[in-house]
Every structure is written in structure tokens, then in C-alpha cells.
C-alpha positions in Angstrom: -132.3 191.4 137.1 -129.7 189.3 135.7 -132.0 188.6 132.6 -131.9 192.5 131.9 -128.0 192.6 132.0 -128.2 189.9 129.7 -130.9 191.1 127.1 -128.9 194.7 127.3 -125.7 192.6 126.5 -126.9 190.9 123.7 -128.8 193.9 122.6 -125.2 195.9 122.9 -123.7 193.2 120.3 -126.7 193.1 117.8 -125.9 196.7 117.3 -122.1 196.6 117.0 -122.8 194.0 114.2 -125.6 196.4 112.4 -122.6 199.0 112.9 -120.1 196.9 111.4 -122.1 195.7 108.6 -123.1 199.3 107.4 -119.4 200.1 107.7 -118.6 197.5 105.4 -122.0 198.3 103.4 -120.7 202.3 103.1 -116.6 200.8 102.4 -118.1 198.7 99.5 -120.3 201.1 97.8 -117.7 203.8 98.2 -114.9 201.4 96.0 -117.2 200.5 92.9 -118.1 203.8 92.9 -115.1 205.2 92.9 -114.3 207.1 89.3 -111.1 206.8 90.0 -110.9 202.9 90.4 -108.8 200.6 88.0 -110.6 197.9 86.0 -109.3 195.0 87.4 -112.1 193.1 88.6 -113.2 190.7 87.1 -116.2 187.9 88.4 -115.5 184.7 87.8 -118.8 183.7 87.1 -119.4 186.0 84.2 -116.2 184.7 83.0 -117.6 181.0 83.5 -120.7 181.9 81.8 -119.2 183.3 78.6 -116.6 180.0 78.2 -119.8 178.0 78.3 -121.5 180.1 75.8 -118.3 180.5 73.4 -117.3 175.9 73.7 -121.2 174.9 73.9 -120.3 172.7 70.2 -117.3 171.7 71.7 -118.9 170.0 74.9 -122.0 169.2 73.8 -122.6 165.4 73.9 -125.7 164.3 72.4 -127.9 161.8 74.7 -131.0 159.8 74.9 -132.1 163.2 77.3 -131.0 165.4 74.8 -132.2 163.8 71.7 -135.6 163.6 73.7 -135.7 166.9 74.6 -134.5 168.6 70.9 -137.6 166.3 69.7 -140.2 167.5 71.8 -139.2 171.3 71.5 -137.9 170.9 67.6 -141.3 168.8 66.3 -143.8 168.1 69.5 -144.2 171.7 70.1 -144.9 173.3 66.4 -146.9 170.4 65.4 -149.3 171.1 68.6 -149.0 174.8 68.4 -150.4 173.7 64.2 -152.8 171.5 65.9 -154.4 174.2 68.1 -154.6 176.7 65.5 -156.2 174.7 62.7 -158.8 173.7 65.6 -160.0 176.7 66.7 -160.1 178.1 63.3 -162.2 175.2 62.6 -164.5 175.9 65.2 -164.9 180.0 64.5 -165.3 178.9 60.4 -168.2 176.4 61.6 -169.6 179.0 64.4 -169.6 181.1 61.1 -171.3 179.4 58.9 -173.8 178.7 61.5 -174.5 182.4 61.8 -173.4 182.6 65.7 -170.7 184.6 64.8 -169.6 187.5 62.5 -167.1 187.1 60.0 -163.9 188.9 61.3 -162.6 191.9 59.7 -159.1 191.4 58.1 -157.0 194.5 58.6 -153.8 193.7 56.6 -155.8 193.7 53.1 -155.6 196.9 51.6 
């Protein structure tokens, strides 16, 4: 019995918390909806985010990390990118010549 009063108690405070939160829900969405609402808000992190983005040159400080990185994405990856293409054009020229494959048709010559 005791166990009932409880589970009902604790039952009786999960919903006055679901109440309260969709009180607070409705409040919120009611004031950035409002038409009528001045402009003044403004989020920090947006703000944070658009510093960054306007100073990068300014903070930027150039490390063995950094140097590595601006390698591997400025030559490693075009030079293997290069390196796939030229093999697998190498492989359909020779499965052409072969006669296992048709040439393919170009559509951008007129």
C-alpha cells in the first residue's frame, strides 16, 4: 500500500514537471514568434563564429601539424586523385584494345 502512495507521488511530480516544461516550451515559442519583438538578441556563439572567420590570418600560426596537414590536402591528395585516374584509364585503354570493351562514346564533341 505504501508503495502505491509512493508510485502515485512520484507519478504526481513527473507530470507537474511535463506541465512546467510545456509551459516554458509554449512561453518560448510564443517570444521568437512574436512580430512584434525587438531585435536584440543576439547569440554569442554566432558572434564567436564570425570573429573566427573574419581574424583567421591574424591567428593563424603555422606548425609542424599544420604544415603537415596543408601538404597532404594541398599535394598528397591531387597527386593521388592524378594517380587513380591515369590508372583506370590505363586499364579501360588496355581492356580496349583487347576488344573486352567498347570504346566509349564522347558526348561533348560536337
Amino acid at each position: 500500500m505504501a508503495e502505491s502512495r509512493k508510485l502515485s507521488v512520484e507519478q504526481r511530480a513527473e507530470l507537474e514537471r511535463i506541465a512546467i516544461r510545456n509551459r516554458v516550451k509554449l512561453q518560448y515559442q510564443r517570444m521568437i514568434n512574436d512580430p512584434r519583438r525587438p531585435n536584440t538578441g543576439i547569440d554569442p556563439a554566432i558572434e564567436r563564429w564570425n570573429f573566427a572567420r573574419q581574424n583567421a590570418y591574424s591567428y593563424f600560426k603555422a606548425t609542424p601539424k599544420t604544415t603537415v596537414v596543408g601538404l597532404i590536402m594541398g599535394i598528397g591528395l591531387p597527386a593521388c586523385l592524378v594517380f587513380a585516374i591515369v590508372k583506370s584509364k590505363t586499364k579501360e585503354n588496355e581492356r580496349i584494345d583487347k576488344g573486352l570493351q567498347k570504346k566509349p562514346r564522347n558526348y561533348l564533341a560536337f
